[in-house]
RODOTOR-342313 format. One record per residue: residue in one letter; x, y, z of N, C-alpha, C in turn; residue number from 1; chain. Coordinates in steps of 0.02 Angstrom, whole numbers, plus 50000, padded with zeros to 5 digits. Example, Ala and Ser with C-alpha at 12.3 -4.5 7.8 and 13.67 -1.06 7.14 Angstrom:
# RODOTOR-342313
  type   n.xx   n.yy   n.zz  ca.xx  ca.yy  ca.zz   c.xx   c.yy   c.zz  seq  mol
     A  50660  49716  50390  50615  49775  50390  50660  49835  50390    1    A
     S  50642  49888  50354  50684  49947  50357  50645  50002  50394    2    A
This chain:
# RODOTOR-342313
  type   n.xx   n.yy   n.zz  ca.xx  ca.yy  ca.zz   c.xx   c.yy   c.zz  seq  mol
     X  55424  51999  56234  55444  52026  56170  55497  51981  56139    1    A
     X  55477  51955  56074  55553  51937  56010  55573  51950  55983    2    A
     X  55640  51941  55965  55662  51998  55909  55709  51939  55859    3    A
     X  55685  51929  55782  55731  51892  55742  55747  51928  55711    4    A
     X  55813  51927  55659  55832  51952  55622  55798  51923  55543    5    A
     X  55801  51980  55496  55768  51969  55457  55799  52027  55395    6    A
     X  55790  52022  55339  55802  52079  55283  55788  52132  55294    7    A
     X  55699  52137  55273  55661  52202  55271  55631  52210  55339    8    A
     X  55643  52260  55386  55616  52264  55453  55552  52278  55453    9    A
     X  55536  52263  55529  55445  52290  55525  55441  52287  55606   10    A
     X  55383  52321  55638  55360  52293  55703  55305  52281  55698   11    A
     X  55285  52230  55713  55226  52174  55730  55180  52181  55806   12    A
     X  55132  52211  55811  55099  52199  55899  55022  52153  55853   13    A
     X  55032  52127  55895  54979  52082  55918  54928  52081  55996   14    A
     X  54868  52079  55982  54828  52111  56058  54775  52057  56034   15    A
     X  54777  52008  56108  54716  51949  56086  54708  51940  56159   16    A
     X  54664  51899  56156  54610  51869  56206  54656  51797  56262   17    A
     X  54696  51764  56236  54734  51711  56241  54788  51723  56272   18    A
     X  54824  51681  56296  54891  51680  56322  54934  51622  56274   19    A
     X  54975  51630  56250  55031  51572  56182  55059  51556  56246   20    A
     X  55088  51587  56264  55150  51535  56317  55179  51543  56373   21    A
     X  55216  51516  56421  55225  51538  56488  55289  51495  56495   22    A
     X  55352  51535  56517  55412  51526  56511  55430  51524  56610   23    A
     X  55443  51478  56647  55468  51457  56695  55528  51477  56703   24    A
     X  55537  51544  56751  55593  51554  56749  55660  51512  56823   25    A
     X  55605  51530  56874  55654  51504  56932  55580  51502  56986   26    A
     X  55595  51466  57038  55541  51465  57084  55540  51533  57101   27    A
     X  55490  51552  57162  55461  51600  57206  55523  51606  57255   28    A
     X  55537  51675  57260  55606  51694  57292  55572  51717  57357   29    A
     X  55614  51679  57421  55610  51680  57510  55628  51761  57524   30    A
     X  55588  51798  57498  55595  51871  57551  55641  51867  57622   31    A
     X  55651  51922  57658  55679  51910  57726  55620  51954  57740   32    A
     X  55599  51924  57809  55546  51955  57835  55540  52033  57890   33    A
     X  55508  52067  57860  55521  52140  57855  55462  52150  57910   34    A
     X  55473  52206  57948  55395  52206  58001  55408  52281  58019   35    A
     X  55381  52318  57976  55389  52382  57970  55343  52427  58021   36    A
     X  55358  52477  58079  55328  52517  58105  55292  52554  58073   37    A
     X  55218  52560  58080  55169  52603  58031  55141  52660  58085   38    A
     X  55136  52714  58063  55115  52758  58086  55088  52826  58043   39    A
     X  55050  52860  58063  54999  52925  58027  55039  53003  58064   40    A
     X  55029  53041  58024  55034  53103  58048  54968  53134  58055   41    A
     X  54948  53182  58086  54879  53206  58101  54869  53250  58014   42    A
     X  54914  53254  57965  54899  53282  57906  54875  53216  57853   43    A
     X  54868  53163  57871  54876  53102  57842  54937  53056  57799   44    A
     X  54987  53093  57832  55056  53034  57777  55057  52970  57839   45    A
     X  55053  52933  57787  55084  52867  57808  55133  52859  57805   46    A
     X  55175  52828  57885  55244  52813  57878  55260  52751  57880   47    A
     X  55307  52726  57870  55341  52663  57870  55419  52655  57891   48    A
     X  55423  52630  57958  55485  52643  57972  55524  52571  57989   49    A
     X  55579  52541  57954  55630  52478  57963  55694  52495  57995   50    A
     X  55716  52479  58054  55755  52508  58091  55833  52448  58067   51    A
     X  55872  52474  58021  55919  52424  57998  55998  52456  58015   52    A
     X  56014  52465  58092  56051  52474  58100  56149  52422  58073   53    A
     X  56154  52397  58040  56201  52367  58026  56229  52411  57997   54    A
     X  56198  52465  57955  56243  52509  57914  56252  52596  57930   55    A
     X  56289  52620  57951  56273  52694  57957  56241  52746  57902   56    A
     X  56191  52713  57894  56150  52753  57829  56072  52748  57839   57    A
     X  56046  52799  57804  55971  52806  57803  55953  52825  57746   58    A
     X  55897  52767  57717  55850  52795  57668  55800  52816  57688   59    A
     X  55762  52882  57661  55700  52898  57669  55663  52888  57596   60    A
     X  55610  52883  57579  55568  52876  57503  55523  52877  57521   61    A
     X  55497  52928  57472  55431  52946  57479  55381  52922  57379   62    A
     X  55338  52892  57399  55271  52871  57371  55224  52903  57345   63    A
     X  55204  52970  57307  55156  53012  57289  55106  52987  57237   64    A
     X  55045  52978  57263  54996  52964  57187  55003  53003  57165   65    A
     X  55041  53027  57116  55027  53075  57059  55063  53058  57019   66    A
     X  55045  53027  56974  55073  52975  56913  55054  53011  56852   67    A
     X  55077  52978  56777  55040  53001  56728  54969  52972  56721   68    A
     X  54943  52934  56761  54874  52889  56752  54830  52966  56777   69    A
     X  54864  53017  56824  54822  53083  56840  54830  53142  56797   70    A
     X  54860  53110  56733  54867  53181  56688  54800  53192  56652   71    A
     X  54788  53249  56653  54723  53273  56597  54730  53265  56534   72    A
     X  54671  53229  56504  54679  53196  56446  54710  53253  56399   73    A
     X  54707  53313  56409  54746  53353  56349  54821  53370  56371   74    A
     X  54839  53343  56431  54901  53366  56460  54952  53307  56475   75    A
     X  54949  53272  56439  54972  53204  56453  55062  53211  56429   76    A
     X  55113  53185  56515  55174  53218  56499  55166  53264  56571   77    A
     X  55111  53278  56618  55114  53334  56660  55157  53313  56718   78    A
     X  55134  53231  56745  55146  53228  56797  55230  53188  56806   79    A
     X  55241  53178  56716  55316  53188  56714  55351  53252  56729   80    A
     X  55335  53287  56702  55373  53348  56706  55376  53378  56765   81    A
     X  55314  53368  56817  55328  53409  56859  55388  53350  56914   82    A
     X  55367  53294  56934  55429  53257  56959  55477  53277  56929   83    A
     X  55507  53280  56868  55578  53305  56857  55597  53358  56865   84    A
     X  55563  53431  56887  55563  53473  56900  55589  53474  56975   85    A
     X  55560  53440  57021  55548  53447  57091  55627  53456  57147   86    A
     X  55660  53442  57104  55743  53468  57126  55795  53490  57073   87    A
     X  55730  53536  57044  55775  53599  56984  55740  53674  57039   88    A
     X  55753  53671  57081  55743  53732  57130  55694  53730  57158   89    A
     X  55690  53754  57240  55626  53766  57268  55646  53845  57299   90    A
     X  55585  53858  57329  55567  53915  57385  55635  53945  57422   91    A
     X  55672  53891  57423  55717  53911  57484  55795  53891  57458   92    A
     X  55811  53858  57396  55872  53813  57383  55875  53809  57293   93    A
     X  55896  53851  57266  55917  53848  57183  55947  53766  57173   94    A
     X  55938  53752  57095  55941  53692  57075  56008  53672  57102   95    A
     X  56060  53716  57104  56147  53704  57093  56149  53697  57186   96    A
     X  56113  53740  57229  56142  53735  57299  56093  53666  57324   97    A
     X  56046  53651  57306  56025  53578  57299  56067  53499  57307   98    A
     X  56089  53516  57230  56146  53481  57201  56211  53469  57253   99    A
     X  56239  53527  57270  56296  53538  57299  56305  53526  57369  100    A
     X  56230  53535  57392  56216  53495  57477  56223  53438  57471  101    A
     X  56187  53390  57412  56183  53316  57428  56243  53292  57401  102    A
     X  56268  53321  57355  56340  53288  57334  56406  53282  57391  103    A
     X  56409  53346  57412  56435  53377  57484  56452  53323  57556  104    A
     X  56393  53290  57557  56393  53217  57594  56394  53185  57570  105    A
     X  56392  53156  57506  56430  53094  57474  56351  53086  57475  106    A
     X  56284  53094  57487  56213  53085  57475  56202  53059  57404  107    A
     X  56120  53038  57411  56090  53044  57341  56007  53080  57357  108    A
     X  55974  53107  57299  55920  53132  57303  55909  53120  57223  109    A
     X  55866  53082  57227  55835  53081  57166  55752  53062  57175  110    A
     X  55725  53109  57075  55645  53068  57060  55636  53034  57023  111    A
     X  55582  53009  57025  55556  52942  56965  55492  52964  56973  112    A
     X  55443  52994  56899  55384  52988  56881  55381  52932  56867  113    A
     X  55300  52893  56874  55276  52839  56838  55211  52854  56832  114    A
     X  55196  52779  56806  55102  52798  56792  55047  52809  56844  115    A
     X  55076  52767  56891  55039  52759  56949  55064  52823  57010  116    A
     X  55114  52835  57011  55152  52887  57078  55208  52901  57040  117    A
     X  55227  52949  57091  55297  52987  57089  55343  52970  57134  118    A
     X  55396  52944  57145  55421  52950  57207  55491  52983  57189  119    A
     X  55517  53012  57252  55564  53050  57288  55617  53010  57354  120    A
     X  55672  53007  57334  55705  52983  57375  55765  53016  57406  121    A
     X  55780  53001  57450  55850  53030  57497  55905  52976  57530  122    A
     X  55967  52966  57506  56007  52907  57550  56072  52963  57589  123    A
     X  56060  52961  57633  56122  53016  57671  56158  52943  57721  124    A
     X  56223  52967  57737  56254  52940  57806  56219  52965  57872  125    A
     X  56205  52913  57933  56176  52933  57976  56180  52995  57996  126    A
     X  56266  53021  57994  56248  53094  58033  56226  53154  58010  127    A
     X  56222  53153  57932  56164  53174  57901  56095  53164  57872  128    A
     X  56067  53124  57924  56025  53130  57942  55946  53186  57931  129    A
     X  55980  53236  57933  55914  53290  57953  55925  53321  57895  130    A
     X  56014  53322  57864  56021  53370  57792  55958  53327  57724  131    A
     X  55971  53253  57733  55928  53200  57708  55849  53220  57698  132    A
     X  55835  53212  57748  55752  53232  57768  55727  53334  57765  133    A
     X  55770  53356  57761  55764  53430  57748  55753  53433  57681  134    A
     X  55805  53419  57647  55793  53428  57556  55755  53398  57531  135    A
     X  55732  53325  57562  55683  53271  57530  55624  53331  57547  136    A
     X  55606  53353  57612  55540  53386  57619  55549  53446  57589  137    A
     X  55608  53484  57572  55574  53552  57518  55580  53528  57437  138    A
     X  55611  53488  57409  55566  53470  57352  55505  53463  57353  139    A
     X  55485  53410  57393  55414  53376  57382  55376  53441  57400  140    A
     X  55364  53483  57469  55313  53531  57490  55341  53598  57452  141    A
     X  55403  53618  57409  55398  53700  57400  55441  53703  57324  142    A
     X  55430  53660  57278  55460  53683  57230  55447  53732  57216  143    A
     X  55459  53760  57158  55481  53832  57140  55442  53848  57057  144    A
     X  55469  53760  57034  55471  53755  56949  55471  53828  56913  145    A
     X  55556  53869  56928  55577  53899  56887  55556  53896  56824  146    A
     X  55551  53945  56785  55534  53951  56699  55596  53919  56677  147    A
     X  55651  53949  56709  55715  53936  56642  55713  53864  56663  148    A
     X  55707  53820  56704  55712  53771  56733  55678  53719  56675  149    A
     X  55607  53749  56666  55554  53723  56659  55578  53697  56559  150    A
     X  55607  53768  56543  55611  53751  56468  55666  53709  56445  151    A
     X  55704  53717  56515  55764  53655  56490  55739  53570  56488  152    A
     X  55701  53557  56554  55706  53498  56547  55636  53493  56490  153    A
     X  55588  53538  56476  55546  53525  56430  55590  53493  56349  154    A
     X  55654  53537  56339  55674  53527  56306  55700  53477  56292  155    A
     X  55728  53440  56349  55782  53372  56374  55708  53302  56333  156    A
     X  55650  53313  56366  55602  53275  56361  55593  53287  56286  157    A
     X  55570  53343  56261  55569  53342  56189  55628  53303  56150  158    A
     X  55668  53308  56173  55756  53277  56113  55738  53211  56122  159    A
     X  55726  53175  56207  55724  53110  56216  55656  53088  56158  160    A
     X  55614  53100  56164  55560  53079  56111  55586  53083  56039  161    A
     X  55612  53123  56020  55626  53131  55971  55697  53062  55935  162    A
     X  55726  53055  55999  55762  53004  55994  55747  52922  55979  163    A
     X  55671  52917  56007  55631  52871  56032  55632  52860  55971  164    A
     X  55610  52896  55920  55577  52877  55859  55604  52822  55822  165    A
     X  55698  52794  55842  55725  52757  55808  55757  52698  55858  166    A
     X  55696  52704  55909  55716  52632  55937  55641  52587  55924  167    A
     X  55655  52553  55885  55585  52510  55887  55585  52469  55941  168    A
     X  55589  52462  55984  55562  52438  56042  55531  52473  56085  169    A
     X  55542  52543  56090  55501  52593  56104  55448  52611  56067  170    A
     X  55445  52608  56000  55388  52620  55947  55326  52558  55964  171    A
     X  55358  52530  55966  55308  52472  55972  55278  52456  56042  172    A
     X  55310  52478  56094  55288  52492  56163  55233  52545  56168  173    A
     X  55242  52576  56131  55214  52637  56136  55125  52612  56078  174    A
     X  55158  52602  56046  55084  52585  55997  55040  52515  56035  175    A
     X  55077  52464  56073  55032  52413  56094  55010  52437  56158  176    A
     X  55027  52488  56183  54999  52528  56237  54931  52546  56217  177    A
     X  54930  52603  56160  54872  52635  56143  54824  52565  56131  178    A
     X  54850  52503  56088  54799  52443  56071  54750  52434  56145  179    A
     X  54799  52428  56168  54790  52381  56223  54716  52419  56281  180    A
     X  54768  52478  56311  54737  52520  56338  54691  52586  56297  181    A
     X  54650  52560  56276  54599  52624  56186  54553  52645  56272  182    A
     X  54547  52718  56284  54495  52729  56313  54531  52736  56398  183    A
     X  54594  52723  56414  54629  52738  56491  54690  52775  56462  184    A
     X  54703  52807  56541  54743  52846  56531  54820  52821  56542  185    A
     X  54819  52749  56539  54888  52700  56516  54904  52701  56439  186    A
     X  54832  52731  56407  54897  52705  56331  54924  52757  56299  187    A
     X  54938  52802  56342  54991  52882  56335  55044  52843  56362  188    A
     X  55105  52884  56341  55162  52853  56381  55191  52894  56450  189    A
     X  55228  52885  56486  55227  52938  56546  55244  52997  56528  190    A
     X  55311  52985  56478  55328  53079  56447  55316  53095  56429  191    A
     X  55234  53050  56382  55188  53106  56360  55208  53111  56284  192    A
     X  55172  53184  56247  55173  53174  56164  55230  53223  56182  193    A
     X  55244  53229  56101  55294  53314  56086  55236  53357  56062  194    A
     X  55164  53332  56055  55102  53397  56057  55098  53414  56115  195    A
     X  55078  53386  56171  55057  53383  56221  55124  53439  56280  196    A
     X  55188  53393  56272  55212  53422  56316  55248  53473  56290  197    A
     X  55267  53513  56232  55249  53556  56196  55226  53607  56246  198    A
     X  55165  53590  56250  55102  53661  56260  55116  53681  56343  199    A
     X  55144  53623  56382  55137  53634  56458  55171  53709  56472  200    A
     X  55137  53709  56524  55161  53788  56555  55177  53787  56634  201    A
     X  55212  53816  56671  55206  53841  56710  55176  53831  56775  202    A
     X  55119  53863  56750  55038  53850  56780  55030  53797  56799  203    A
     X  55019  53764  56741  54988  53688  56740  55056  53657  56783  204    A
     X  55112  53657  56793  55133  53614  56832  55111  53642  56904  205    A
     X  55128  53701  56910  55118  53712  56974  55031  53687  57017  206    A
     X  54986  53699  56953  54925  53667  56971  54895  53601  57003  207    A
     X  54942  53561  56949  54952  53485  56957  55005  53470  57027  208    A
     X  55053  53517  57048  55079  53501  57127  55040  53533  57184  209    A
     X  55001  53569  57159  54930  53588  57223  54877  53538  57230  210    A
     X  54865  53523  57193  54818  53469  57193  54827  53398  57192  211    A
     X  54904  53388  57169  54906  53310  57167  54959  53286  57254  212    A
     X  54990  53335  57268  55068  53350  57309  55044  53332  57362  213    A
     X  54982  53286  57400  54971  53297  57470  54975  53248  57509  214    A
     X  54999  53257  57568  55032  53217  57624  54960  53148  57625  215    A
     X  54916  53170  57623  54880  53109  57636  54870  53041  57564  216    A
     X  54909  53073  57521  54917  53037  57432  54975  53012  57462  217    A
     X  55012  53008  57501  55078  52987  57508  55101  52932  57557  218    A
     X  55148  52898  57542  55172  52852  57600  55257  52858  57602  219    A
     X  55270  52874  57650  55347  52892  57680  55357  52831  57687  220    A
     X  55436  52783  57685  55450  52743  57695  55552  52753  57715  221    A
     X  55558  52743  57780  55612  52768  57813  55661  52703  57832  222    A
     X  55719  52682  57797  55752  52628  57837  55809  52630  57828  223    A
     X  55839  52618  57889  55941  52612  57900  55943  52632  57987  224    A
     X  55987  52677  57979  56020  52655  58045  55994  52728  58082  225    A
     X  55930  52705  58103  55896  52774  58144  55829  52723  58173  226    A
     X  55821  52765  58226  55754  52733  58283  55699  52759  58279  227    A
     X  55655  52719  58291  55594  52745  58278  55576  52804  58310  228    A
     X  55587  52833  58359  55597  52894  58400  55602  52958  58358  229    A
     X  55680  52921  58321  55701  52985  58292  55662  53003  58200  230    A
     X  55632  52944  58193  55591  52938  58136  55556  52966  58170  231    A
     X  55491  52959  58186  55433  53022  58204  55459  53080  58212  232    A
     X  55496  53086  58259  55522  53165  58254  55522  53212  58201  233    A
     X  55576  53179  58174  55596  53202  58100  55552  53202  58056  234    A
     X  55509  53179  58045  55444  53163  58002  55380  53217  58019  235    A
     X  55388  53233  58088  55343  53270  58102  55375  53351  58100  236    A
     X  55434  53350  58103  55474  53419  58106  55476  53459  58026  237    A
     X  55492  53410  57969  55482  53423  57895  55443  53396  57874  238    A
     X  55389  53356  57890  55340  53364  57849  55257  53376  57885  239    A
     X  55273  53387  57940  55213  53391  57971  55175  53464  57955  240    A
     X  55208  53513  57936  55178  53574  57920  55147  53566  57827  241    A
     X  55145  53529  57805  55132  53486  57738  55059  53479  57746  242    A
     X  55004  53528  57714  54946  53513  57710  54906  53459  57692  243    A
     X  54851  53425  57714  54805  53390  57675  54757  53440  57651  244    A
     X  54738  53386  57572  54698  53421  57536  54662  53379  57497  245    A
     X  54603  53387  57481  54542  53345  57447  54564  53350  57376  246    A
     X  54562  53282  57345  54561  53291  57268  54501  53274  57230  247    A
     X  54475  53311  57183  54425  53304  57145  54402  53228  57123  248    A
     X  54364  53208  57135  54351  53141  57109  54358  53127  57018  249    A
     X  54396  53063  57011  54396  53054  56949  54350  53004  56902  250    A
     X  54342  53010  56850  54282  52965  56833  54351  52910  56768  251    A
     X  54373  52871  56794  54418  52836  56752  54371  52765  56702  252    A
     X  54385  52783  56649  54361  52738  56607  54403  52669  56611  253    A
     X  54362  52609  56624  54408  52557  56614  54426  52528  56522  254    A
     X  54486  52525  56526  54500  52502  56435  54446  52481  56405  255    A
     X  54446  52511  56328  54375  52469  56300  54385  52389  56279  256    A
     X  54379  52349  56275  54364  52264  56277  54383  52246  56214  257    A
     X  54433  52210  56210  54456  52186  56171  54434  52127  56147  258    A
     X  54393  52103  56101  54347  52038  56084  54345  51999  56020  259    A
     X  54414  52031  56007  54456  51981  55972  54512  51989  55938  260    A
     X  54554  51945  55902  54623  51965  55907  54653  52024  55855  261    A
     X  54693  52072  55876  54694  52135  55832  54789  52136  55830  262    A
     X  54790  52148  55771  54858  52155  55737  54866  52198  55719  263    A
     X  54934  52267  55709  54959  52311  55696  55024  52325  55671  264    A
     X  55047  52334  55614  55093  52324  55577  55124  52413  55557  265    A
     X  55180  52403  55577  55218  52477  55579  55285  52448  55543  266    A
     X  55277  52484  55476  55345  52459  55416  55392  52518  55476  267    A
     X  55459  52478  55465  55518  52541  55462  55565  52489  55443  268    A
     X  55618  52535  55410  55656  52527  55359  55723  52506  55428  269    A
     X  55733  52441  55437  55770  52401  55480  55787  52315  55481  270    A
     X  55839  52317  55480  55857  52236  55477  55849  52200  55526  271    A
     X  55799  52219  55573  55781  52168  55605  55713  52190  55639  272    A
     X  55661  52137  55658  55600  52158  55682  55598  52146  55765  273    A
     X  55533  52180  55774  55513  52180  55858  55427  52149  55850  274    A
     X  55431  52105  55883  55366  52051  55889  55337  52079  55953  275    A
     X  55282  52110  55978  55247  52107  56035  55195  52064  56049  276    A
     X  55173  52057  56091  55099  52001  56066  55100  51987  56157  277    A
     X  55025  52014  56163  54993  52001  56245  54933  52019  56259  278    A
     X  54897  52028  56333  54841  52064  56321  54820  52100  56393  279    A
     X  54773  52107  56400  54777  52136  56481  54770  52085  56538  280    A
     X  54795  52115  56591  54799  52041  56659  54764  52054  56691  281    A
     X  54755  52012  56754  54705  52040  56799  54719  52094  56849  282    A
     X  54677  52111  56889  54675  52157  56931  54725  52156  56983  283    A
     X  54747  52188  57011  54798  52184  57066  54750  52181  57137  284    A
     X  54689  52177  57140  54630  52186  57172  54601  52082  57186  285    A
     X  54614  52055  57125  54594  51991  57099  54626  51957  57150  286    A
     X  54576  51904  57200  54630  51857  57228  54680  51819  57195  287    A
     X  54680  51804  57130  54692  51749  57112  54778  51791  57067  288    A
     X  54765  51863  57104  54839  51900  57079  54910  51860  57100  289    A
């Protein structure tokens, strides 16, 4: 993306067939080599365990396919909402005694919706340990998604969009999305419309965590200062009672084909413009990724 300054503002996307240019930033960066213990639960989660004792701490993170790429084309915004939901109360722990456990140990617990997955994370000090892996597993297996819960952050999401409207770099993200992706469920944005998430209910989240929420969609990934011993354990103690469950097969349209170069011009009244201009890449599947 460019941005010059200019009088009368505008945003500019551009969607073509070509590549203009390729900017060299720094070579290919030397990873440290990671050799992670893999292992299954008989419910199907995949674990991943890095035993990095140098620090008295443990992360656990967890991996869920349930992205906005699984929202229903009229519900688009679902599989945001329900991740942000997922530690505004469960079954067993209100949003505030949640809060007040992980703060309590100096912890963190946080989510991130995306397009592709959801993930859920936990960083405790070793000797909490089990407080870590307890709360990470009743978000993920027993939210609650309270109503009053539900209309606040609906609301939080509504203001943020509404905010959106006056960042053109978001406007224009958002429109070379739809170019780009005409026909997948990438050229919605993850939080979705203010029609769309609007209408959500209840239901529909709780629907979308029965069907999308399951141990075998998931990959656990556990590392700091704990043994592999005590990783299975723990893994099998909170999340092993965590059902598998079949998900409906999806029939995903790939983007319709772009076959030649298409321009889109969005006036707004701003002294300076936002230039987009790209097109789709290859597959993450593609050797040549």
């Amino acid at each position: 993306m460019m941005t010059y300054n200019k009088k009368s503002g505008s945003v500019l996307l551009i969607a073509g067939l070509t590549l203009v240019g390729l900017l060299i930033l720094a070579g290919p960066a030397t990873a440290a080599e990671i050799n992670p213990v893999r292992f299954e639960l008989p419910n199907g989660l995949t674990v991943l365990v890095v035993e990095q004792p140098a620090l008295p701490i443990v992360q656990i993170h967890a991996l869920v396919k349930a992205g906005s790429a699984q929202d229903p084309p009229a519900k688009a915004g679902l599989a945001n909402l329900a991740g942000n939901l997922l530690d505004e109360g469960t079954a067993h722990r209100s949003s505030i005694q949640i809060a007040e456990q992980i703060e309590f140990v100096g912890g963190m617990l946080a989510t991130k919706p995306g397009e592709d997955f959801t993930t859920a994370a936990a960083r405790v000090l070793r000797k909490d340990t089990d407080l870590g892996f307890d709360l990470l597993a009743d978000i993920l297996l027993y939210p609650a998604f309270p109503e009053k819960e539900l209309r606040r952050v609906k609301s939080q999401l509504l203001g943020e969009m509404q905010s959106e409207k006056d960042d053109p770099g978001t406007i224009a993200a958002k429109a070379f999305n739809q170019l780009i992706f005409e026909g997948h469920p990438y050229r919605w944005p993850v939080n979705g419309t203010e029609e769309t998430v609007a209408k959500l209910t209840r239901k529909d989240v709780q629907t979308f965590h029965k069907q999308e929420y399951l141990p075998n969609r998931t990959i656990l990934t556990i590392v700091g200062d704990i043994t592999i011993e005590q990783a299975r354990a723990l893994t099998a103690k909170y999340f092993g009672a965590w059902k598998r469950g079949t998900v409906p097969p999806r029939a995903v349209n790939a983007p319709k084909p772009i076959d030649k170069p298409t321009a889109r011009l969005i006036e707004k009244d701003l002294t300076q413009a936002t230039i987009m201009l790209g097109h789709l890449g290859i597959s993450r599947m593609n050797p040549d990724y």
